[in-house]
Chimera marker file (.cmm) of the C-alpha trace (Angstrom):
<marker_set name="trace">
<marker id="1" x="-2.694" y="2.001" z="-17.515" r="1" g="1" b="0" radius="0.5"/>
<marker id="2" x="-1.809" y="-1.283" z="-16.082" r="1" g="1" b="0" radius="0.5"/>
<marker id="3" x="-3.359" y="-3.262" z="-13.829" r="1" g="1" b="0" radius="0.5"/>
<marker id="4" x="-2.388" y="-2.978" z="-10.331" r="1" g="1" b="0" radius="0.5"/>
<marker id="5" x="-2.444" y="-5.791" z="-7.967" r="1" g="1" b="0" radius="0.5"/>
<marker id="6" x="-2.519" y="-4.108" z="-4.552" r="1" g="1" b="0" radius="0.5"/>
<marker id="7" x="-6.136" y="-2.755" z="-3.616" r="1" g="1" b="0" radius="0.5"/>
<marker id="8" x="-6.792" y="-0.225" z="-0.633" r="1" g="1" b="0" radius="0.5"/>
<marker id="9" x="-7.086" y="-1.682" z="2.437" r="1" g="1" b="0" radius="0.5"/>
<marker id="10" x="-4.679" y="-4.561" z="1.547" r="1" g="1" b="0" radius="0.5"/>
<marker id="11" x="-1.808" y="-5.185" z="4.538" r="1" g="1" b="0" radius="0.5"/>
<marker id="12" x="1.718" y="-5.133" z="2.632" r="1" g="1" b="0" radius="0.5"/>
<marker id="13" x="5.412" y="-5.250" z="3.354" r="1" g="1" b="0" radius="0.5"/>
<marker id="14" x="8.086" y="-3.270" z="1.658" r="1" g="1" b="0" radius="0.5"/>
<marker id="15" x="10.527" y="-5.039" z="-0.041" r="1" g="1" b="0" radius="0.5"/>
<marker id="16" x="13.052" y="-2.713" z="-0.922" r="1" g="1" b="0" radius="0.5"/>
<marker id="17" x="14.301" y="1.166" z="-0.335" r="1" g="1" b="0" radius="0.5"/>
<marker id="18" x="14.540" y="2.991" z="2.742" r="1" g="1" b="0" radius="0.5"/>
<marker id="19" x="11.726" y="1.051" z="4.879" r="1" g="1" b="0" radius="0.5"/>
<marker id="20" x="12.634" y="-2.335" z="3.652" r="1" g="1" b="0" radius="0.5"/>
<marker id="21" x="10.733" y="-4.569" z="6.252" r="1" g="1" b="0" radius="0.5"/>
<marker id="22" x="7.777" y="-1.746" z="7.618" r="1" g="1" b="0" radius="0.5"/>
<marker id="23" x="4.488" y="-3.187" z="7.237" r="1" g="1" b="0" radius="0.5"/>
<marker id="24" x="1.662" y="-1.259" z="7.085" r="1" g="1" b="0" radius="0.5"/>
<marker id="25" x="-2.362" y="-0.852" z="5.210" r="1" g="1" b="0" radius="0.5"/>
<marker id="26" x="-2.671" y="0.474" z="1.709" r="1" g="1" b="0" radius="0.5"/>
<marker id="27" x="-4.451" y="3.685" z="2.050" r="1" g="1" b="0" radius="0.5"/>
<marker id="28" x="-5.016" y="4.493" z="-1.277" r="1" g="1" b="0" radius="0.5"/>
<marker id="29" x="-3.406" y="3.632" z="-4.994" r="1" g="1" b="0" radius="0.5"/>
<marker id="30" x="-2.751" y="6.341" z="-7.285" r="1" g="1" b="0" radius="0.5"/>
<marker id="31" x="-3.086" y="4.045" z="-10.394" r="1" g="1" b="0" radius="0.5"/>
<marker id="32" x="-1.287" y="6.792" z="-12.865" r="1" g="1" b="0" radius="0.5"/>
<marker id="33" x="1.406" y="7.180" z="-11.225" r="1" g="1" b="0" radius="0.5"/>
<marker id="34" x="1.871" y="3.712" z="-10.118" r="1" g="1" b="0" radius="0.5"/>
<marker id="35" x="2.250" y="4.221" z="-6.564" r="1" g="1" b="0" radius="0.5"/>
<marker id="36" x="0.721" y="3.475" z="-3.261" r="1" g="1" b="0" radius="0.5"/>
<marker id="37" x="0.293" y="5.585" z="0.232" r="1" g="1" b="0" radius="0.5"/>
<marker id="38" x="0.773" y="3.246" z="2.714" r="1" g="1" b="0" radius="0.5"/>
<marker id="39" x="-0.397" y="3.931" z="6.735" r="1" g="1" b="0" radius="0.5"/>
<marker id="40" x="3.333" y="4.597" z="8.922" r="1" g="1" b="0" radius="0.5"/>
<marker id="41" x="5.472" y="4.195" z="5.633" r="1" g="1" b="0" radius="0.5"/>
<marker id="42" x="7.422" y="6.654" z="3.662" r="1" g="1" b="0" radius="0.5"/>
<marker id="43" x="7.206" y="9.180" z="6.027" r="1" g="1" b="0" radius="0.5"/>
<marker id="44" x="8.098" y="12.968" z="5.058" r="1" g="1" b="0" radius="0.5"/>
<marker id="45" x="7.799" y="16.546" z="7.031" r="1" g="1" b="0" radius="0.5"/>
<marker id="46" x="5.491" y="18.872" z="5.514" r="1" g="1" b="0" radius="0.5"/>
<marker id="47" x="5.581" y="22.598" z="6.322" r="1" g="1" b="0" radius="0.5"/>
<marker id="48" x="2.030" y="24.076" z="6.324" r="1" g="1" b="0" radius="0.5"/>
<marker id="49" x="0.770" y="27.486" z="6.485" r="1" g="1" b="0" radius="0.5"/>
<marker id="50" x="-1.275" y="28.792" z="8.979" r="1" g="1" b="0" radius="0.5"/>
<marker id="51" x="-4.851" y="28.010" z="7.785" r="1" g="1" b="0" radius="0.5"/>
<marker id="52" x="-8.657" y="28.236" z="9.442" r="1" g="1" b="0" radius="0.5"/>
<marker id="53" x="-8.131" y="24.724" z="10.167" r="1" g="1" b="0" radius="0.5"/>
<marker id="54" x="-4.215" y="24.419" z="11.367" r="1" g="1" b="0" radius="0.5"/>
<marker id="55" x="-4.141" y="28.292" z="12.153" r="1" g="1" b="0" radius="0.5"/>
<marker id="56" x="-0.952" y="27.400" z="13.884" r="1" g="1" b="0" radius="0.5"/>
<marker id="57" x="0.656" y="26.057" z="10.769" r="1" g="1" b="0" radius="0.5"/>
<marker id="58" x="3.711" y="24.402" z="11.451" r="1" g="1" b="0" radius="0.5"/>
<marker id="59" x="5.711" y="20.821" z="10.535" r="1" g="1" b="0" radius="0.5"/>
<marker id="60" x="3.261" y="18.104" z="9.880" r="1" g="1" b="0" radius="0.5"/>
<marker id="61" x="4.048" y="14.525" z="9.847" r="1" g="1" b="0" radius="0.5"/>
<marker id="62" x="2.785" y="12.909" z="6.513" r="1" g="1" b="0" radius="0.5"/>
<marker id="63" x="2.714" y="9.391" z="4.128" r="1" g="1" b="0" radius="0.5"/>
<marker id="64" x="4.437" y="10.006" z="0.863" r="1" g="1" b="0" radius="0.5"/>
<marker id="65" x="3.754" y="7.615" z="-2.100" r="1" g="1" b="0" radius="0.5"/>
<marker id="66" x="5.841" y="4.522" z="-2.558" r="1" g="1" b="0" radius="0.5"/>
<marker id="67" x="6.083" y="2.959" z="-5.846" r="1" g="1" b="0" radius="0.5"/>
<marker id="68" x="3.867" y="-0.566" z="-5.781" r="1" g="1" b="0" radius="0.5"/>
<marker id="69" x="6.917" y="-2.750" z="-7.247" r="1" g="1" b="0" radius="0.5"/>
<marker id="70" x="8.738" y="-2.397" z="-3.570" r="1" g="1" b="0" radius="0.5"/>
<marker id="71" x="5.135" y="-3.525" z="-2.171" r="1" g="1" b="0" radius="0.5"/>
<marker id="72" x="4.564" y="-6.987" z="-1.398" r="1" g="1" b="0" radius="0.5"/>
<marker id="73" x="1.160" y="-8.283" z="-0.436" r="1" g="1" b="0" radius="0.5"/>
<marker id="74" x="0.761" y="-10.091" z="3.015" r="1" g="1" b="0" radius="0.5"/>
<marker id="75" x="-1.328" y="-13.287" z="3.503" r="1" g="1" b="0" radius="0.5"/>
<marker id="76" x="-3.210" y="-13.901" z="6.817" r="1" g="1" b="0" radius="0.5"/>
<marker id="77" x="-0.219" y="-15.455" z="8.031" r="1" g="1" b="0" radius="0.5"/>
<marker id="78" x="2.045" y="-12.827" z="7.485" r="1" g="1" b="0" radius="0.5"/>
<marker id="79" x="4.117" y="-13.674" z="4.978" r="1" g="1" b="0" radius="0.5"/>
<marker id="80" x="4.584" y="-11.888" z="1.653" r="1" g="1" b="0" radius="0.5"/>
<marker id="81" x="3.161" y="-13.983" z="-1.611" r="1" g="1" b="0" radius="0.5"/>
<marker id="82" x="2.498" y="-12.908" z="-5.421" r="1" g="1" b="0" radius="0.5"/>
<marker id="83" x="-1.115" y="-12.179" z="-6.399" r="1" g="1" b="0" radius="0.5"/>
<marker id="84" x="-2.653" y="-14.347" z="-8.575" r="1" g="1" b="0" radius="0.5"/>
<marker id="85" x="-7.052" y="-14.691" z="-10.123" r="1" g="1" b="0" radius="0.5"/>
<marker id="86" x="-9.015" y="-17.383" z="-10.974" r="1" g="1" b="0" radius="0.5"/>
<marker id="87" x="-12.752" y="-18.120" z="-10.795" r="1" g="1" b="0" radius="0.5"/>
<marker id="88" x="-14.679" y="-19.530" z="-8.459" r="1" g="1" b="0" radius="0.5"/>
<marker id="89" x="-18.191" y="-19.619" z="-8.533" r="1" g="1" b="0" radius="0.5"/>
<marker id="90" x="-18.405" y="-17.408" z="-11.578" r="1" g="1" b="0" radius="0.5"/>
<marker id="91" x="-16.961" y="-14.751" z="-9.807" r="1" g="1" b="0" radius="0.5"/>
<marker id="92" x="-13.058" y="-13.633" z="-10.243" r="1" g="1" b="0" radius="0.5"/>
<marker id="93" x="-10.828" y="-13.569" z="-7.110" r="1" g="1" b="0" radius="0.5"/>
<marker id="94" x="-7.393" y="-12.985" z="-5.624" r="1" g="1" b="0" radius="0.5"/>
<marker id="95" x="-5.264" y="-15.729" z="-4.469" r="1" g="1" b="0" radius="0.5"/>
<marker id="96" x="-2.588" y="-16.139" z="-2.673" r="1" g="1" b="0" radius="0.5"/>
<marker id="97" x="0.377" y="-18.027" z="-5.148" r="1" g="1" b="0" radius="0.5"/>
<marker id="98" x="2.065" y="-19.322" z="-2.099" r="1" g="1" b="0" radius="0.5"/>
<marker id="99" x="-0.816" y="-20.492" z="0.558" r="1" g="1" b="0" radius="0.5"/>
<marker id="100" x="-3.287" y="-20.703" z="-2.467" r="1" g="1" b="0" radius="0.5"/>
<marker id="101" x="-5.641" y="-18.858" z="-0.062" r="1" g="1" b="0" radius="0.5"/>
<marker id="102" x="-8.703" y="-16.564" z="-1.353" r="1" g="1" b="0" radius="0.5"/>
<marker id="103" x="-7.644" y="-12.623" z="-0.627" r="1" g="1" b="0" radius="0.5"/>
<link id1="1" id2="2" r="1" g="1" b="0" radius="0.2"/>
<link id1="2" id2="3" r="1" g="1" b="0" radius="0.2"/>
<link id1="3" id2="4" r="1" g="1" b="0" radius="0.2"/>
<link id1="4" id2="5" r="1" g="1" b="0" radius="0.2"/>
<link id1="5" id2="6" r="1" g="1" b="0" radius="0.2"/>
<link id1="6" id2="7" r="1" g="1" b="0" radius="0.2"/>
<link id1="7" id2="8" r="1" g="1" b="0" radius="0.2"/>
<link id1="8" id2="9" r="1" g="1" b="0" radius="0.2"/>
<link id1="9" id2="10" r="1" g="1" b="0" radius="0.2"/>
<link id1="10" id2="11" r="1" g="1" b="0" radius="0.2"/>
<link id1="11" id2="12" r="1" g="1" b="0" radius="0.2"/>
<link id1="12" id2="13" r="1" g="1" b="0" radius="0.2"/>
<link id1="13" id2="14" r="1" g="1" b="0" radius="0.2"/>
<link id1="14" id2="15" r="1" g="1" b="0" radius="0.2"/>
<link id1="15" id2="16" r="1" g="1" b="0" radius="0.2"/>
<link id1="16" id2="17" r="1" g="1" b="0" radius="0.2"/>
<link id1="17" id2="18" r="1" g="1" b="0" radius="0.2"/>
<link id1="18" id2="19" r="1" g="1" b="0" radius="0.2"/>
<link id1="19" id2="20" r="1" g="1" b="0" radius="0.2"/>
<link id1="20" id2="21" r="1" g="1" b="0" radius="0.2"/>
<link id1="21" id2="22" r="1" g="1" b="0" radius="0.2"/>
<link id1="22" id2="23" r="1" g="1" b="0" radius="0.2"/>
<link id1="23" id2="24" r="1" g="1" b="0" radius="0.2"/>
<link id1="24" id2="25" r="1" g="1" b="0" radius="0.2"/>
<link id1="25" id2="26" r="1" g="1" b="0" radius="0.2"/>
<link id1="26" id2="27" r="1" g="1" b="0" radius="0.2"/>
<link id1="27" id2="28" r="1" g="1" b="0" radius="0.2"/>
<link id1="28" id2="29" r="1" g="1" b="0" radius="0.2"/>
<link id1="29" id2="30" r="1" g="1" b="0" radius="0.2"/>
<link id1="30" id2="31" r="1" g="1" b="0" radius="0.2"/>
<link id1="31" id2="32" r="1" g="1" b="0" radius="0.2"/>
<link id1="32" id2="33" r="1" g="1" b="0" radius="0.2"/>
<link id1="33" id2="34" r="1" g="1" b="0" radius="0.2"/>
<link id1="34" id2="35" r="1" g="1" b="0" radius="0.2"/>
<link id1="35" id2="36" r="1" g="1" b="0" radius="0.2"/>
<link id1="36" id2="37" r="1" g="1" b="0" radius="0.2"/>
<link id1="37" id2="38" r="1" g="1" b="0" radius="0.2"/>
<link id1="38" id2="39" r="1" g="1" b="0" radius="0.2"/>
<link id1="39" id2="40" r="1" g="1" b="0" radius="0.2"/>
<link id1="40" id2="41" r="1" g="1" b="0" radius="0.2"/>
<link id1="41" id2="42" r="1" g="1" b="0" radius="0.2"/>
<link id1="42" id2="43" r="1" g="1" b="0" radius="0.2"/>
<link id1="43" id2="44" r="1" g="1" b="0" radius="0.2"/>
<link id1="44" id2="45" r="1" g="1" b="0" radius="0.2"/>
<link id1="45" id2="46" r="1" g="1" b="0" radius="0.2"/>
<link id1="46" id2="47" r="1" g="1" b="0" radius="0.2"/>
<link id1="47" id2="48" r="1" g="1" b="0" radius="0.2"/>
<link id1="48" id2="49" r="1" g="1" b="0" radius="0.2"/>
<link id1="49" id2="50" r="1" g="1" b="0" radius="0.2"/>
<link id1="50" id2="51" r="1" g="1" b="0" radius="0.2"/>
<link id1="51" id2="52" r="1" g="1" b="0" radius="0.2"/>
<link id1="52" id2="53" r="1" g="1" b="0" radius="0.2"/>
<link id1="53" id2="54" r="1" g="1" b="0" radius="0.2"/>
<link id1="54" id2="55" r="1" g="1" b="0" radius="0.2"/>
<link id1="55" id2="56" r="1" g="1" b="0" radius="0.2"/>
<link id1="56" id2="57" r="1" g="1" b="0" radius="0.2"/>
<link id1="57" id2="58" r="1" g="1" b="0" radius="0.2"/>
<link id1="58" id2="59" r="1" g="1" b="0" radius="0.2"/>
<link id1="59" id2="60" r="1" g="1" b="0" radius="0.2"/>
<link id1="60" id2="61" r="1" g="1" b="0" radius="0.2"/>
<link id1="61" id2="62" r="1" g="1" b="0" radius="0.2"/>
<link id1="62" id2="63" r="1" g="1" b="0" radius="0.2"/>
<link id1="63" id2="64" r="1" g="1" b="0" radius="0.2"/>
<link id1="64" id2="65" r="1" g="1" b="0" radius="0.2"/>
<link id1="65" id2="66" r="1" g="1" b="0" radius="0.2"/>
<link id1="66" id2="67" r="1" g="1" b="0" radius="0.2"/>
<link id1="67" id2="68" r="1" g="1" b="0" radius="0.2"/>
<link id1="68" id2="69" r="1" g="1" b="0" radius="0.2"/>
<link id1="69" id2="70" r="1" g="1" b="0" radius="0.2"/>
<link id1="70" id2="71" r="1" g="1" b="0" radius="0.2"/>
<link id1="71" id2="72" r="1" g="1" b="0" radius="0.2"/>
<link id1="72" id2="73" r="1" g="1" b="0" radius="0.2"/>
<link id1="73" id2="74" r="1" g="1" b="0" radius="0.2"/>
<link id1="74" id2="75" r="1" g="1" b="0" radius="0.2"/>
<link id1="75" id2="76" r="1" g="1" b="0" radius="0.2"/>
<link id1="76" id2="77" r="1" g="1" b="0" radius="0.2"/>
<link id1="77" id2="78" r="1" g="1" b="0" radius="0.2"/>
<link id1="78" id2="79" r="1" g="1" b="0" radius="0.2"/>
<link id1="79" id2="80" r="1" g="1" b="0" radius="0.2"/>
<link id1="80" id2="81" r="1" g="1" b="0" radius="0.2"/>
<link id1="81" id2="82" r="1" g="1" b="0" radius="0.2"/>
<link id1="82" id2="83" r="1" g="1" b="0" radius="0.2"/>
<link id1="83" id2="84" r="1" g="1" b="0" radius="0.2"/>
<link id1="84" id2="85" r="1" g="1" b="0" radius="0.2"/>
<link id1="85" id2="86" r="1" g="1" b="0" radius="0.2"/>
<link id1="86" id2="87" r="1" g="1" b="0" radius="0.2"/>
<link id1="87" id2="88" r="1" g="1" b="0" radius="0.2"/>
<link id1="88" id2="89" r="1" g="1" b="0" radius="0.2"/>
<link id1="89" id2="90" r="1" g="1" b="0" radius="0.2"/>
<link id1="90" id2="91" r="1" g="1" b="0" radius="0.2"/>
<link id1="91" id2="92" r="1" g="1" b="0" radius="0.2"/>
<link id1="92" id2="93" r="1" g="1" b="0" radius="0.2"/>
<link id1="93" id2="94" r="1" g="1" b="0" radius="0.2"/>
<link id1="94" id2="95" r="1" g="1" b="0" radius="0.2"/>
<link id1="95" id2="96" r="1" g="1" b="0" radius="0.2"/>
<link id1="96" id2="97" r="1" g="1" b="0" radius="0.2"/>
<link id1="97" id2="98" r="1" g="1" b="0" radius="0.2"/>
<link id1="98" id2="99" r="1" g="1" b="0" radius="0.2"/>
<link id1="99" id2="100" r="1" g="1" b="0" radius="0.2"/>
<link id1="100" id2="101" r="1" g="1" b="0" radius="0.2"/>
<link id1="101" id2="102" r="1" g="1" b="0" radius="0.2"/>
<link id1="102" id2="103" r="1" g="1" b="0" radius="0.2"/>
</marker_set>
């Protein structure tokens, strides 16, 4: 398994595929398959059946994965950078390659 760069929580941009340009938060990473569910992106109708919770059922709105190489990780500013780590303090951390900012 390799190691991902993108964490939950983290605010990226896609970079290519359908939603080139939609920004959105990482809700979570599914490591093994080398994707990421992110919040407004990749957007697909589900049909559901009538359930004790939805007993309705119906078309449901929902994220589908999108694979984390056409993910690019915002900075504070808003523009996408690469990830990089170094130390600081003792402890390891995730920096920003083009503001050189702490993540």
């Amino acid at each position: 398994m390799t190691k991902l760069k993108i964490k939950s929580g983290d605010t990226v941009r896609v970079i290519a595929g359908d939603h080139k340009g939609s920004e959105g938060k990482v809700l979570t990473v599914l490591r093994e398959k080398n994707k990421a569910i992110v919040e407004g992106v990749n957007m697909v109708s589900k049909h559901q059946k009538p359930s004790a919770q939805n007993p309705q059922g119906g078309i449901v709105q929902k994220e589908a994965p999108i694979q984390i190489s056409n993910l690019s990780l915002l900075t504070s500013k808003g523009e996408t950078t690469r990830v990089g780590y170094r130390m600081e303090d003792g402890k390891k951390v995730r920096f920003s390659k083009k503001s050189n900012e702490v993540l």
